[in-house]
MMTF fields as JSON, N, C-alpha, C and O atoms, coordinates in Angstrom:
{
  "mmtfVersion": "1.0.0",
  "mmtfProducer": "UNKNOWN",
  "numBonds": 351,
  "numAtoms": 352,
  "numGroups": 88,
  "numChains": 1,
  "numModels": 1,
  "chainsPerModel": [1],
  "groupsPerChain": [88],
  "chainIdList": ["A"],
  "bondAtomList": [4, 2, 8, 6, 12, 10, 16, 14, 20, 18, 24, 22, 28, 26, 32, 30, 36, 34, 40, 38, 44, 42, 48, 46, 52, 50, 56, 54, 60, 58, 64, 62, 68, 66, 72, 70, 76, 74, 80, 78, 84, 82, 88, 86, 92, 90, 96, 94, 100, 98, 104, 102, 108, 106, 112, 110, 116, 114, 120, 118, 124, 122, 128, 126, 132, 130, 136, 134, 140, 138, 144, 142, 148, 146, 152, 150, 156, 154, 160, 158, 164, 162, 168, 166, 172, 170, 176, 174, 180, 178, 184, 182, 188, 186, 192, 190, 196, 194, 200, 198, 204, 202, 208, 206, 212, 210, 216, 214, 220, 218, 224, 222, 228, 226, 232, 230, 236, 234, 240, 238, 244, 242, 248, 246, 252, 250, 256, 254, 260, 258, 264, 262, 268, 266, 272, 270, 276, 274, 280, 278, 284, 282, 288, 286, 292, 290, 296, 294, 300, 298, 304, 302, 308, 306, 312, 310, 316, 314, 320, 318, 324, 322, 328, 326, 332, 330, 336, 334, 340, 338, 344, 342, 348, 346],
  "bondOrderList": [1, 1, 1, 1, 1, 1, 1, 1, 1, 1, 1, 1, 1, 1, 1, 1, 1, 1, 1, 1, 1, 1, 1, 1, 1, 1, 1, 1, 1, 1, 1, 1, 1, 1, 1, 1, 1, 1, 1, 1, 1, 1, 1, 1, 1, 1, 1, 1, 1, 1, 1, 1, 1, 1, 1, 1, 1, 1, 1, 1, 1, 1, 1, 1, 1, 1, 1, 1, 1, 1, 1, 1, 1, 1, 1, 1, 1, 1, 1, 1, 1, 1, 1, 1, 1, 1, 1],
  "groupList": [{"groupName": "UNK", "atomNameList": ["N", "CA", "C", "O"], "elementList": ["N", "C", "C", "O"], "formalChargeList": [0, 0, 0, 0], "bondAtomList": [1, 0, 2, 1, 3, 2], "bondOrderList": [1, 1, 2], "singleLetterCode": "X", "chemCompType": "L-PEPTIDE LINKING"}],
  "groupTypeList": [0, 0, 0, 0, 0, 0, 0, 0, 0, 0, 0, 0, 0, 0, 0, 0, 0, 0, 0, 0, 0, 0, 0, 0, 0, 0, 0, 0, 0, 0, 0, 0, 0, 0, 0, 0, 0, 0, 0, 0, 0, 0, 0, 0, 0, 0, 0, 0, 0, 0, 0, 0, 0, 0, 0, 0, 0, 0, 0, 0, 0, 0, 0, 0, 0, 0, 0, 0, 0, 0, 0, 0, 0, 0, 0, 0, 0, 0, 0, 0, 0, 0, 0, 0, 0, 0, 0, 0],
  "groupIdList": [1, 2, 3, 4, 5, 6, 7, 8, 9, 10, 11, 12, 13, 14, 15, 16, 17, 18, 19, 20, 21, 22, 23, 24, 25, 26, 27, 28, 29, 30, 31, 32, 33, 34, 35, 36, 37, 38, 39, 40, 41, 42, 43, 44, 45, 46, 47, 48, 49, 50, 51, 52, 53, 54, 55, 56, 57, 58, 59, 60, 61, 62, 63, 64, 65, 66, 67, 68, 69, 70, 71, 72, 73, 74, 75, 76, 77, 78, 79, 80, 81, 82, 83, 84, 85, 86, 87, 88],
  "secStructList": [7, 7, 7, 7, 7, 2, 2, 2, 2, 7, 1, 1, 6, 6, 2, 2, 2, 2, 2, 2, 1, 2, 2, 2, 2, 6, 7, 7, 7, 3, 3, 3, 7, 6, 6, 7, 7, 6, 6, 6, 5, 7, 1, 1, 1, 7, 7, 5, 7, 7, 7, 7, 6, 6, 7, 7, 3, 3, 3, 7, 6, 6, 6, 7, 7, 3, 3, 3, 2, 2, 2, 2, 2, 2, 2, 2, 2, 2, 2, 7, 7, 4, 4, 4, 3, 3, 3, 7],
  "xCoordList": [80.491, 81.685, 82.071, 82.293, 82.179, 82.633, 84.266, 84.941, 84.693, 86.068, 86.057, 85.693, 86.602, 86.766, 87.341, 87.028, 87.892, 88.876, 89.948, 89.882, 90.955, 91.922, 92.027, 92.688, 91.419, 91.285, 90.298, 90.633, 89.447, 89.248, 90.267, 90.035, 91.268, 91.951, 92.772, 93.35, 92.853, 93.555, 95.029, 95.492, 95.631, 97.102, 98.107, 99.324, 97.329, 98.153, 98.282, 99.306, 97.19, 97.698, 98.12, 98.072, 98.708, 99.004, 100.946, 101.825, 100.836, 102.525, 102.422, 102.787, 102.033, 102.106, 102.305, 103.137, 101.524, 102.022, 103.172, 103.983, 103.513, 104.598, 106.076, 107.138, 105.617, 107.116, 107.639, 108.779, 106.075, 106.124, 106.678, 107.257, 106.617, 106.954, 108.778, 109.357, 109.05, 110.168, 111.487, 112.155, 111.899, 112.473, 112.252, 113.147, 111.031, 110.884, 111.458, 111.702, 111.76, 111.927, 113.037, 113.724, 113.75, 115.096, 115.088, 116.043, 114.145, 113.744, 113.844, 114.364, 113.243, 113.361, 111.916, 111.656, 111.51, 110.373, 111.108, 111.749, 110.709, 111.509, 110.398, 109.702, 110.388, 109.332, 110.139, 111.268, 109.38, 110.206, 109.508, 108.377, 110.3, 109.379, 107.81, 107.74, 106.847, 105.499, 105.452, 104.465, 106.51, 106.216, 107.865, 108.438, 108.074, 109.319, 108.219, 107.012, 108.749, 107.96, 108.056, 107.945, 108.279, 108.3, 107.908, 108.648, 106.586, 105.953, 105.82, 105.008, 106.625, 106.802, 108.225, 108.413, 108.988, 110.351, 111.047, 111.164, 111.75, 112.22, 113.413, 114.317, 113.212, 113.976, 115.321, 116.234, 115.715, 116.852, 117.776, 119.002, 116.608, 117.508, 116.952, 117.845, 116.106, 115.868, 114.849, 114.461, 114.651, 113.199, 112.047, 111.192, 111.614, 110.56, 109.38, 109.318, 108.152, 107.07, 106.23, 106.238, 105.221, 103.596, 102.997, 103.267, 102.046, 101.169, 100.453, 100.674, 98.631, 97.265, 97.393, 98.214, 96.719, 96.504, 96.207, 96.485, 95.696, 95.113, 95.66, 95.091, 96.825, 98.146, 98.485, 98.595, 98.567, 99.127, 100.259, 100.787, 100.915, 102.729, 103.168, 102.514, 104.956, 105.392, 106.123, 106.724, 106.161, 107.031, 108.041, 107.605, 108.946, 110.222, 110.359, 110.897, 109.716, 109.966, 111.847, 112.329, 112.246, 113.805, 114.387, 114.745, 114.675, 114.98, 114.458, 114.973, 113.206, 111.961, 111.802, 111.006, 112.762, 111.93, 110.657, 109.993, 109.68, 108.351, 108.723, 109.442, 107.769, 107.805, 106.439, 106.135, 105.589, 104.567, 104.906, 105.955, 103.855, 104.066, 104.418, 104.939, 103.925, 103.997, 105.525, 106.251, 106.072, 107.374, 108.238, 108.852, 108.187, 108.817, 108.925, 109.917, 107.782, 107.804, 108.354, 108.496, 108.543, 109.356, 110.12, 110.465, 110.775, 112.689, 113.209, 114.028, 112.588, 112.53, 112.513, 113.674, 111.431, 111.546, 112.703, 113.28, 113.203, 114.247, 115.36, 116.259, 115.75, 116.842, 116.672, 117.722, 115.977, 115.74, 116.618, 116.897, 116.977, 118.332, 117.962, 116.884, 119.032, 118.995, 118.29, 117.574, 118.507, 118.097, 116.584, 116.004, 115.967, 114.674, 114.03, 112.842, 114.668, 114.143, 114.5, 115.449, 113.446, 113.432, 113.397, 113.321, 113.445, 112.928, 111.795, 111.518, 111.106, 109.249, 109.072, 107.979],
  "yCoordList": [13.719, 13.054, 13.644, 14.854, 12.946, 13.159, 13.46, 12.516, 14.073, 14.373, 15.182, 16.349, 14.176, 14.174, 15.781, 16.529, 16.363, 17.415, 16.901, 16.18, 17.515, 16.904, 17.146, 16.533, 17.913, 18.61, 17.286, 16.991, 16.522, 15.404, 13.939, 12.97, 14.138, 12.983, 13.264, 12.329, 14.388, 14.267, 14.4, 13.466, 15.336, 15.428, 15.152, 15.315, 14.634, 14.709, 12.481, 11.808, 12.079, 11.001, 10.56, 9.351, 11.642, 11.421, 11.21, 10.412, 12.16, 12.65, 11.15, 10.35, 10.42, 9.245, 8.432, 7.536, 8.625, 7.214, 7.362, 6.445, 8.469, 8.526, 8.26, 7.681, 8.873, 8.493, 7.518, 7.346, 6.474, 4.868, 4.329, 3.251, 5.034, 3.754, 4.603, 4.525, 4.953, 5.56, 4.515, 4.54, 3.552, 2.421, 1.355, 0.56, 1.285, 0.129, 0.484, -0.418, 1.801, 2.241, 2.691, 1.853, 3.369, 3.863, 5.213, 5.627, 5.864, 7.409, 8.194, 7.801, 9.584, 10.352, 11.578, 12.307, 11.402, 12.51, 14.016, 14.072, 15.107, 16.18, 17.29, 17.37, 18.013, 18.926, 20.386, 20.725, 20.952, 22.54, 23.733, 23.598, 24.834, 25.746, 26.331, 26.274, 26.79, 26.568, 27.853, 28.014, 29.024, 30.474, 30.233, 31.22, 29.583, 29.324, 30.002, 29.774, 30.578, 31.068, 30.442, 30.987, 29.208, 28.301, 28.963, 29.118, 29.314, 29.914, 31.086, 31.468, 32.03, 32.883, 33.878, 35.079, 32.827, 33.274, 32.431, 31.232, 33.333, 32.283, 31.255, 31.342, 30.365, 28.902, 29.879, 29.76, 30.82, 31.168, 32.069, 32.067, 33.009, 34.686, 34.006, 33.469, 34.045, 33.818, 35.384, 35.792, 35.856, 36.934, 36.931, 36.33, 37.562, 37.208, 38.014, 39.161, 37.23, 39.059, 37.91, 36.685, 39.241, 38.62, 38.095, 38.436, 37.142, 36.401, 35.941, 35.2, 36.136, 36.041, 34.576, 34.073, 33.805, 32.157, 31.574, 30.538, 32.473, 31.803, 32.384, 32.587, 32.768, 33.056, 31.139, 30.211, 31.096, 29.682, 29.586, 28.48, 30.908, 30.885, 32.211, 33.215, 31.763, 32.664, 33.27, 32.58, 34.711, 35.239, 36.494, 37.389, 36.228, 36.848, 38.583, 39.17, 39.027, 40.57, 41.426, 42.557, 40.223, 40.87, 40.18, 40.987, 38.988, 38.131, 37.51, 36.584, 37.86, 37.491, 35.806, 35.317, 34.945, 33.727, 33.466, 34.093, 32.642, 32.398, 30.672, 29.843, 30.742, 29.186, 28.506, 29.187, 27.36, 27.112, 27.281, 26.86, 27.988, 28.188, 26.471, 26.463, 25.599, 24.112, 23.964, 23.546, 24.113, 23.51, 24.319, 23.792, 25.881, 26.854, 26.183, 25.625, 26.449, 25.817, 24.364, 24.083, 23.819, 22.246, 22.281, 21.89, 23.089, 23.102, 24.002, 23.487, 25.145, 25.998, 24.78, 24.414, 23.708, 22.75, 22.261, 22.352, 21.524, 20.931, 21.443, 20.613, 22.811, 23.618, 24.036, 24.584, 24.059, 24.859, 24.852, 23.835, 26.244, 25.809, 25.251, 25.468, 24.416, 23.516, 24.125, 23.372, 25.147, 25.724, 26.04, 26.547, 25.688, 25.695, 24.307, 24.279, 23.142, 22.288, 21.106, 21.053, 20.456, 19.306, 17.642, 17.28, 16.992, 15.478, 15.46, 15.922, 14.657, 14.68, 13.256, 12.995],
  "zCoordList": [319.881, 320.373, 321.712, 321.737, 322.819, 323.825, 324.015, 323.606, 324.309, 324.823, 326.258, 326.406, 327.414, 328.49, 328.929, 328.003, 329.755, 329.921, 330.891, 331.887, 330.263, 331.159, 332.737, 333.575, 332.831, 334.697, 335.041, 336.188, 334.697, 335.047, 335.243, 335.966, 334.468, 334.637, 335.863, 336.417, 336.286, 337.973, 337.388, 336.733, 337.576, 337.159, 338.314, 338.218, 339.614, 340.863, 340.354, 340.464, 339.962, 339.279, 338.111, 337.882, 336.969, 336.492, 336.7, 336.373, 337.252, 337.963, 338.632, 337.771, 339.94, 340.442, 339.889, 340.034, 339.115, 337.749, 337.182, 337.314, 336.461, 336.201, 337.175, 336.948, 338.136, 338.786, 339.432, 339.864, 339.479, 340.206, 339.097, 339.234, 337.603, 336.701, 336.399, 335.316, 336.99, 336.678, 336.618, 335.584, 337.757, 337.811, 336.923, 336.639, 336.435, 335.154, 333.955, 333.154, 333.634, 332.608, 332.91, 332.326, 333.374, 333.638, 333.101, 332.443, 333.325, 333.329, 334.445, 335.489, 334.239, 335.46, 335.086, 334.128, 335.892, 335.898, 336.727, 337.776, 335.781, 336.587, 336.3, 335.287, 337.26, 337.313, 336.954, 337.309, 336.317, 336.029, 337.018, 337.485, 337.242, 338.587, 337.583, 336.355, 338.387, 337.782, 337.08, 336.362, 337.149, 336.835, 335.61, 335.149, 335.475, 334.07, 332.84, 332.766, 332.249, 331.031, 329.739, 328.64, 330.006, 328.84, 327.454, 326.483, 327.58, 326.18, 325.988, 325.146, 326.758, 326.668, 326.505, 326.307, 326.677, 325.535, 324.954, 325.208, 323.784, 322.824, 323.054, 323.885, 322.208, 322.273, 321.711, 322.528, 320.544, 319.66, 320.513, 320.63, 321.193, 321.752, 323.492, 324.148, 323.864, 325.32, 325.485, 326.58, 324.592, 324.765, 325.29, 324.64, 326.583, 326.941, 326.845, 327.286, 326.089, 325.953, 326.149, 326.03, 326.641, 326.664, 325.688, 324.536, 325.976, 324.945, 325.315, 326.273, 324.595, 324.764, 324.825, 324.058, 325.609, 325.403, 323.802, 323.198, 323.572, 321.816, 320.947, 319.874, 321.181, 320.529, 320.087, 320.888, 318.648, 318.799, 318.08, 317.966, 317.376, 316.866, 317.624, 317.905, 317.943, 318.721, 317.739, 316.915, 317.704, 316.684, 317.794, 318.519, 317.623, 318.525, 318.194, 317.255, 319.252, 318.833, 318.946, 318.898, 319.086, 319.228, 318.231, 317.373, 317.907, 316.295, 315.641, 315.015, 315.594, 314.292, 314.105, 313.304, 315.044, 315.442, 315.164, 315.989, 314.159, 314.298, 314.437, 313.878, 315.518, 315.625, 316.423, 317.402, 316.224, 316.823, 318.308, 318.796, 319.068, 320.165, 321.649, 322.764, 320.972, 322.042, 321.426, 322.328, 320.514, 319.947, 321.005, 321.933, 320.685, 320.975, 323.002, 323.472, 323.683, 324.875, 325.094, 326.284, 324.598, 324.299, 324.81, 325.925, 323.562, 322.965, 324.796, 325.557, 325.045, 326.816, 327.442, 327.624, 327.997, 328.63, 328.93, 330.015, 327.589, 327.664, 327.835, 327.971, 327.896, 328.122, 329.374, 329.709, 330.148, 331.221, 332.687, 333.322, 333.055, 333.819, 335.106, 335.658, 335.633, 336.228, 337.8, 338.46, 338.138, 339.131, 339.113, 340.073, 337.899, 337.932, 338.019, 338.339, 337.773, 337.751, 339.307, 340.089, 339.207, 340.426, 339.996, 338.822, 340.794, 340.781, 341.61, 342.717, 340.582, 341.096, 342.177, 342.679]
}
């Protein structure tokens, strides 16, 4: 079974696409700064520690938070203060 990699699909068009279709939809594409540590501190306390890539649950060395590490980076996404983030 073939599965493409995503560094082939061109992420400079994927962003284009997205933000041409932004007016059809009544959305907003927003970019977060590239060094935000999304997955690297927690969604509960705001703790930030290191973690191996193939780390795939984050467990909070300051309030014992375990949570899948893409969730944990999510929930950061979506909180992320405003001074870190842009319009794409």
């Amino acid at each position: 079974m073939f599965l493409p990699a995503v560094s082939n699909n061109c992420f400079y068009e994927i962003r284009r696409q997205l933000t041409y279709k932004q007016p059809f939809y009544a959305t907003r594409v927003e970019l977060v700064d590239r060094w935000f540590p999304s997955s690297k501190m927690c969604s509960c306390c705001g703790h930030i520690q290191t973690m191996r890539l193939s780390e795939r649950v984050y467990n909070c060395g300051r309030c014992g938070n375990i949570q899948d590490r893409d969730e944990n980076a999510s929930i950061n996404l979506r909180d992320a203060p405003e001074d870190k983030i842009r319009l794409a």
